[in-house]
N, C-alpha and C positions, 0 to 999 in steps of 0.2 A: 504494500500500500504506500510504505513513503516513497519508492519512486514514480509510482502514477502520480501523484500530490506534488512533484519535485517539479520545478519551475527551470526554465534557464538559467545554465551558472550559478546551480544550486548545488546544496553540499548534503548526505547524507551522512550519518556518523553511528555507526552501529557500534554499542559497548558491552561487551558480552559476547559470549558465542548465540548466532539465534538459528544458525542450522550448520551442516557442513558442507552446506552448494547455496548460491545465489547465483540466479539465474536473470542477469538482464540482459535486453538486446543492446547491443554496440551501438549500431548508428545513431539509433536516438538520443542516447546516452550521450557518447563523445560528439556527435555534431552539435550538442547543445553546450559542451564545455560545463556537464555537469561531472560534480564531484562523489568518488564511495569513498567513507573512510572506516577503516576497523580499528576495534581500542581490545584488546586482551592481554593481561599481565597475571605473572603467578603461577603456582602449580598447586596442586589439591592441597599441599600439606601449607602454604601461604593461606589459602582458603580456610582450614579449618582453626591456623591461630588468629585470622583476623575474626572469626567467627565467636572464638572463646574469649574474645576479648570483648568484642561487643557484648557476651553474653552478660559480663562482667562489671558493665556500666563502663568500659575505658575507653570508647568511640563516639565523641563526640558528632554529631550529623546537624544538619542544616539546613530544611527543606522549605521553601516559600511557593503556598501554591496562588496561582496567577490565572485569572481568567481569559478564555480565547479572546476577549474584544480588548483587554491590553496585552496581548502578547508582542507586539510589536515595539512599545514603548520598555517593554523588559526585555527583548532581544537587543537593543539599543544599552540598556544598562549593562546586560550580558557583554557585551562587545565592547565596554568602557571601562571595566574589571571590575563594576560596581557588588556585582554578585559576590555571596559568599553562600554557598553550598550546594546548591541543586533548585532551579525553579520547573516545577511542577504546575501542565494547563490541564485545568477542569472546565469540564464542558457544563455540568451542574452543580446548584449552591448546594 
């Protein structure tokens, strides 16, 4: 779905593993000088001490959730460094 939604010169940023194939077509993709990018760090046993620590109350997190009609004015914060932790778009109050 986010590359049907991907505009021109747009960037996709997958973090996580979410399969082990992605399947897009070429020309649409590169004639439009969009971007795929992948984020993966770690190995299971990183996983389960960042896991044990969270468990632990030692992981501090940061979530700000941001409605779709301002997402744009917080992509612009995003992009300023003004963010500090992860914003989060809900579509309902």
């Amino acid at each position: 779905m986010a590359f049907d939604l991907l505009g021109p010169e747009g960037v996709v940023a997958s973090v996580g593993l979410m399969s082990d194939h992605v399947g897009i077509a070429q020309f649409p993709f590169v004639g439009t000088e969009r971007t795929y990018l992948g984020s993966f760090w770690g190995n299971h046993a990183n996983l389960v001490e960042v896991l044990s620590l969270a468990e632990k109350g030692l992981v501090e997190h940061h979530v700000t959730k941001v409605k779709l009609e301002d997402v744009n004015e917080n992509l612009e914060a995003l992009g300023r460094g003004d963010v500090v932790g992860r914003l989060v778009i809900v579509f309902d109050d």
